[in-house]
C-alpha positions in Angstrom: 27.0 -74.5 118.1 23.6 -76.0 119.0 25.4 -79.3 120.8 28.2 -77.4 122.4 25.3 -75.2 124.1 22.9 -78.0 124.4 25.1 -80.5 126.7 27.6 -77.4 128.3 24.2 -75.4 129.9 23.7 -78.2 132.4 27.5 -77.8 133.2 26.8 -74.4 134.1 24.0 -74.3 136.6 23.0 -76.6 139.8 20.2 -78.9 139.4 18.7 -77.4 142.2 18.3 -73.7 140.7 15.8 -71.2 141.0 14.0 -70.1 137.3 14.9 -71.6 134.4 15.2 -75.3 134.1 17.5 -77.3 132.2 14.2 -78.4 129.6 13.4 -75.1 129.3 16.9 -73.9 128.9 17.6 -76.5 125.8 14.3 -74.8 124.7 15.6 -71.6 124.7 19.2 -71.9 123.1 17.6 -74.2 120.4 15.1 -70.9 120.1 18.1 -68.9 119.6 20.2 -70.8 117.5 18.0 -71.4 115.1 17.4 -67.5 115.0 21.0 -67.2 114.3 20.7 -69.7 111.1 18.2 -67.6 109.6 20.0 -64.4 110.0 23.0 -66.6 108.1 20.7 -67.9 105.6 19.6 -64.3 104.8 22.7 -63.0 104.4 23.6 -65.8 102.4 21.0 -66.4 100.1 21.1 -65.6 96.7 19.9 -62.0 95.9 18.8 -62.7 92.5 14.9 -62.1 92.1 13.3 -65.7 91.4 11.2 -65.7 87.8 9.2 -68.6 88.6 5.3 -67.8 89.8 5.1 -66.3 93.1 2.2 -68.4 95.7 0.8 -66.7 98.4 2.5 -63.5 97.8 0.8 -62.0 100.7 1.2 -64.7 103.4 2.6 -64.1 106.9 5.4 -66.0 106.4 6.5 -63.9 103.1 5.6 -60.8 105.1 7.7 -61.4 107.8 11.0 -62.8 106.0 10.7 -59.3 104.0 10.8 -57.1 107.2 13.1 -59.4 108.5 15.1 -59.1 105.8 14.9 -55.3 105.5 15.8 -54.9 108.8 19.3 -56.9 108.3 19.7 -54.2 105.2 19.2 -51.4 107.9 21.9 -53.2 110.0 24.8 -54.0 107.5 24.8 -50.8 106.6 22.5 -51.3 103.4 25.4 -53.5 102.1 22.6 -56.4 100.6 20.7 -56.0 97.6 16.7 -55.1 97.6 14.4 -57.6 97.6 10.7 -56.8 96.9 10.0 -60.7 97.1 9.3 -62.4 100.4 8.2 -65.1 98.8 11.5 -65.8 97.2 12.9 -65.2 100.7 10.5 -67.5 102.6 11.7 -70.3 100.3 15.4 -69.9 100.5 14.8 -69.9 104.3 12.9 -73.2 104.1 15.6 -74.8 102.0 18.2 -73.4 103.8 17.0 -74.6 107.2 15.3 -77.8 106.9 19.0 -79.9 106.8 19.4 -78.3 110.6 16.1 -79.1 111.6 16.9 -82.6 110.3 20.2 -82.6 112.7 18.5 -81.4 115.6 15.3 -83.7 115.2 18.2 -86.2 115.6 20.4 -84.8 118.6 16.9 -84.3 120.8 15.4 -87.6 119.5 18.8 -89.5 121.3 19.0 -86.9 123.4 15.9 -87.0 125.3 14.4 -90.1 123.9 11.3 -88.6 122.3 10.0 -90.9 119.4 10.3 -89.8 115.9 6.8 -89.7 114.4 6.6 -93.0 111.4 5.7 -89.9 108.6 9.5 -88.4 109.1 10.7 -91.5 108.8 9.3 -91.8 105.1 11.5 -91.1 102.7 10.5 -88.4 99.9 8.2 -86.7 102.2 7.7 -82.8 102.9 9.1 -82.8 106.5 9.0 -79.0 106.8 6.2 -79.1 109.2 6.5 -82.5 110.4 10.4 -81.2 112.0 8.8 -77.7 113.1 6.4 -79.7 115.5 8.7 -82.8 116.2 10.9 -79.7 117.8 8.4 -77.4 118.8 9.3 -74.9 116.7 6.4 -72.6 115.0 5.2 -73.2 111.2 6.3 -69.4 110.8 9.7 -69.5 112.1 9.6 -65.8 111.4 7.3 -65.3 114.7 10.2 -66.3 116.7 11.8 -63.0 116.2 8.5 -60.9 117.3 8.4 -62.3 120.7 10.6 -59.1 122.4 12.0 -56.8 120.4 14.2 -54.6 122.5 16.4 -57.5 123.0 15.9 -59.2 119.5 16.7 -55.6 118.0 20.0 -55.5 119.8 20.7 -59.3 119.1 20.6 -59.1 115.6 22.3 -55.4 115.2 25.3 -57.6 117.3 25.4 -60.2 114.9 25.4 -57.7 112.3 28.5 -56.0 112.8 30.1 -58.6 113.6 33.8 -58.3 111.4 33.3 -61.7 109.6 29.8 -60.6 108.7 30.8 -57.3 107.4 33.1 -58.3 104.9 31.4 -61.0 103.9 27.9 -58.3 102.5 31.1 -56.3 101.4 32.5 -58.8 99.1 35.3 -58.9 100.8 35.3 -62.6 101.7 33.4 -65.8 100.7 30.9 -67.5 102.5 31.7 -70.9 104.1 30.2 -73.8 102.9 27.8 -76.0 105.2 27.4 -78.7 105.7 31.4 -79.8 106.4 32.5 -82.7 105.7 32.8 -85.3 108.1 36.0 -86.0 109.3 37.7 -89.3 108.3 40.9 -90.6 108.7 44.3 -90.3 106.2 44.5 -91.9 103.0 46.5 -94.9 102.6 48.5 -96.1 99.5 47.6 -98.9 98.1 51.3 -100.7 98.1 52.9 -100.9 101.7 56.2 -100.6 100.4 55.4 -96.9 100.3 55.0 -96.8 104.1 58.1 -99.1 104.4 60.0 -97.0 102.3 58.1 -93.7 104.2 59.7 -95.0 107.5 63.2 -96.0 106.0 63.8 -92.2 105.8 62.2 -91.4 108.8 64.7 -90.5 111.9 64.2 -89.3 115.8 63.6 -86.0 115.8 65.7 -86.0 119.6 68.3 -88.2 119.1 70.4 -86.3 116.1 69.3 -88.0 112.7 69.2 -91.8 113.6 66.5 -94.0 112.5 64.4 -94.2 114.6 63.3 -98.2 115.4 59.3 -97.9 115.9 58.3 -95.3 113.2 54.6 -95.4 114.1 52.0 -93.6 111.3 49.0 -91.6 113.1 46.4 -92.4 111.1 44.4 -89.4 112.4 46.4 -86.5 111.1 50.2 -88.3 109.0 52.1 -87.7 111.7 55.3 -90.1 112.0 56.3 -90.9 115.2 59.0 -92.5 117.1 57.4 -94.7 119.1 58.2 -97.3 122.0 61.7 -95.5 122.4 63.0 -93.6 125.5 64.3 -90.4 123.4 61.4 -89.3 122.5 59.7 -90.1 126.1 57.5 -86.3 127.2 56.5 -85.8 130.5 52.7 -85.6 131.1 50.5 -85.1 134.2 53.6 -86.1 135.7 54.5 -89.3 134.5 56.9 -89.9 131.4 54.9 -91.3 128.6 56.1 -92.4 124.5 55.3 -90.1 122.1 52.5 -92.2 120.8 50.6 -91.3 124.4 51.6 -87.8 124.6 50.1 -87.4 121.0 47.3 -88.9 121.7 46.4 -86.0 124.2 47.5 -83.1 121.5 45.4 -85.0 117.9 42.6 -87.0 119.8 42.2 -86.1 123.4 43.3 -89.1 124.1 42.5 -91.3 121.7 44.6 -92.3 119.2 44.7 -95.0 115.9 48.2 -95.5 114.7 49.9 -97.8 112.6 53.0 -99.8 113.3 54.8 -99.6 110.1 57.8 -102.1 110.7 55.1 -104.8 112.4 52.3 -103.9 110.0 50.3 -104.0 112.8 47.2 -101.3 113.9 47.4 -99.7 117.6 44.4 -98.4 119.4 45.3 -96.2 122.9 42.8 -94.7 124.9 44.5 -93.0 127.7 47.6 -93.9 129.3 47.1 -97.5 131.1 44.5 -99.0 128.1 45.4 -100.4 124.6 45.3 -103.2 121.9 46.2 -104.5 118.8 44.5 -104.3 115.9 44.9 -106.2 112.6 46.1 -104.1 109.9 44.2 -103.1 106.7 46.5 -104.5 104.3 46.1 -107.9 103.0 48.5 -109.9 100.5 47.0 -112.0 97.4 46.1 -114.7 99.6 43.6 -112.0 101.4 45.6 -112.3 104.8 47.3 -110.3 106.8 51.2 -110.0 107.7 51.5 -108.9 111.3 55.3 -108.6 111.7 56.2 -108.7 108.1 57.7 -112.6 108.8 56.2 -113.7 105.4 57.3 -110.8 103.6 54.8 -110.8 100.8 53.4 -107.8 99.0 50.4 -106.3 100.7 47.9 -104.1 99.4 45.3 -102.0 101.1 42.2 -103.3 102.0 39.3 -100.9 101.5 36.7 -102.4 103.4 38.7 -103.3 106.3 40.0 -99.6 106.1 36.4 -98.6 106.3 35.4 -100.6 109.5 38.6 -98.6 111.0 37.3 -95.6 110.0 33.5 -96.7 110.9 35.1 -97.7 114.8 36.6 -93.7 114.9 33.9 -92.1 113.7 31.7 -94.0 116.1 33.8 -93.6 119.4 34.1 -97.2 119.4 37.8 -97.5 120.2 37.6 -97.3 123.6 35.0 -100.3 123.6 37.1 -102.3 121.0 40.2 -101.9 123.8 37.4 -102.6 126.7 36.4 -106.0 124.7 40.3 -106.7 123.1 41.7 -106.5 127.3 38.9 -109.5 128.1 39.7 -111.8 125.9 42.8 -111.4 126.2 44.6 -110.8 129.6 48.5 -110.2 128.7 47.4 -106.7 127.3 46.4 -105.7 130.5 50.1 -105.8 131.9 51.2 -104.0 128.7 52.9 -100.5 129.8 51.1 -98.7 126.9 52.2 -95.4 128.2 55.1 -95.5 127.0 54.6 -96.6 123.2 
């Protein structure tokens, strides 16, 4: 929620605006989103009075997170458990919040190219205060909801009822877990004859049960596709484009990593007039690959080489590889790669 508000607020006003600029607007909605992960972490933490020796009982830290707290009680409709502990509170807060305070430190460091001081670089080091003033954030994050509080009241009464929320201090629902997984692409089988025998029994879904000639494996999401055939050609933007392109738009936004099954052979797109070819993660026992199956020896999957594909997705790199693949190569510039 933080990056989609981060780079859409420029988006939304002209650079020539009266009031707030766009460095004090990232300010704000990093202010406010981080007001929003406490409220979560509140809601979420566990409720369960901590045995261990309370320090500082009395701090303002501990005092705020309790009235903070309390007030969340008064908001859910006293669904949440008392806690006489802010102390316990203040701690689930800082654990809770330092792994987004780590992310941000990151999206503003690349973002705005502020250099990261060499102590949060160390590893094993308490970075608590170190990320509060990297991100000028306050040491008591809990001041951050005393600035105004007849529109922090309302904020936090919204977020309150909110249905999700609700349920959730109901035990109606579970929480969800953070931080998700990254994505990463499908997993392969280690024999190819499992993909061979995969596209054997796959036919055109438009042309009435026949096999289909190109059976082409998004690597994204398992889709089969028929690709490089005019049945299963979709108009888009106005131009008739394979069903490889057209699924690019729909899985990737236009960008899609798909493997040739009957060439063993990998297929980056990026668009509709830019593509290459890739070699293919499987290797036979002489550790090279097969592209067009001529040899016909058994191949196996190639874990690193799967990895580097997966590295250049996760990275955005396919465009580039195409970008670098086109000028070395000049034929795949007159390829019509819409309509694989």
């Amino acid at each position: 929620l933080s990056v989609s508000l981060v780079l859409a607020f420029p988006a939304l006003h002209c650079h020539d605006f009266t009031g707030v600029s766009l460095a004090v607007g990232d300010f704000h909605l990093f202010h406010l989103v981080t007001m929003a992960h406490i409220v979560q972490i509140l809601l979420t933490s566990s409720t369960e009075e901590n045995n261990m020796e309370q320090e500082s009982v009395d701090g303002d830290e501990e005092i705020s997170v309790l009235a903070l707290y309390n007030q969340l009680r008064q908001h859910s409709g006293s669904a949440l458990n008392v806690i006489s502990s802010g102390w316990h509170l203040w701690r689930c807060v800082k654990a809770g919040i330092k792994p987004y305070l780590r992310c941000s430190a990151l999206l503003f460091h690349y973002l705005n190219g502020v250099p990261v001081p060499v102590e949060l670089q160390e590893l094993g080091a308490d970075d608590f205060e170190l990320l509060c003033s990297y991100l000028s954030l306050p040491a008591n994050l809990m001041s951050l909801f005393q600035s105004d509080s007849n529109i922090i009241d309302p904020l936090i009464q919204r977020w309150c009822g909110v249905v999700e929320v609700q349920k959730f201090v109901k035990g109606e629902r579970a929480a969800i877990s953070y931080p998700r997984e990254s994505n990463k692409l499908i997993d392969l089988p280690d024999d190819y004859s499992c993909l061979i025998n995969r596209a054997s029994c796959f036919t055109c879904p438009k042309s009435g049960g026949d096999k289909s000639r190109a059976p082409t494996l998004c690597l994204v999401c398992g889709a089969m596709l028929c690709s490089q055939s005019y049945c299963c050609q979709t108009e888009l933007e106005g131009e008739d484009v394979g069903a490889c392109t057209a699924h690019t738009y729909n899985c990737g936004c236009g960008v899609g990593i798909f493997l040739r099954v009957r060439e063993s052979q990998v297929l980056f797109l990026a668009g509709k007039t830019k593509g290459c070819f890739y070699p293919p993660p499987y290797l036979d026992d002489y550790g090279e690959t097969d592209q067009g199956l001529r040899r016909g020896n058994p191949l196996h999957l190639c874990k690193e080489r799967y990895r580097k594909l997966q590295k250049l997705w996760q990275q955005h790199s396919i465009t580039e590889e195409i970008g670098h693949a086109q000028e070395a190569n000049q034929t795949l510039v007159g390829i019509d790669w819409q309509h694989l």
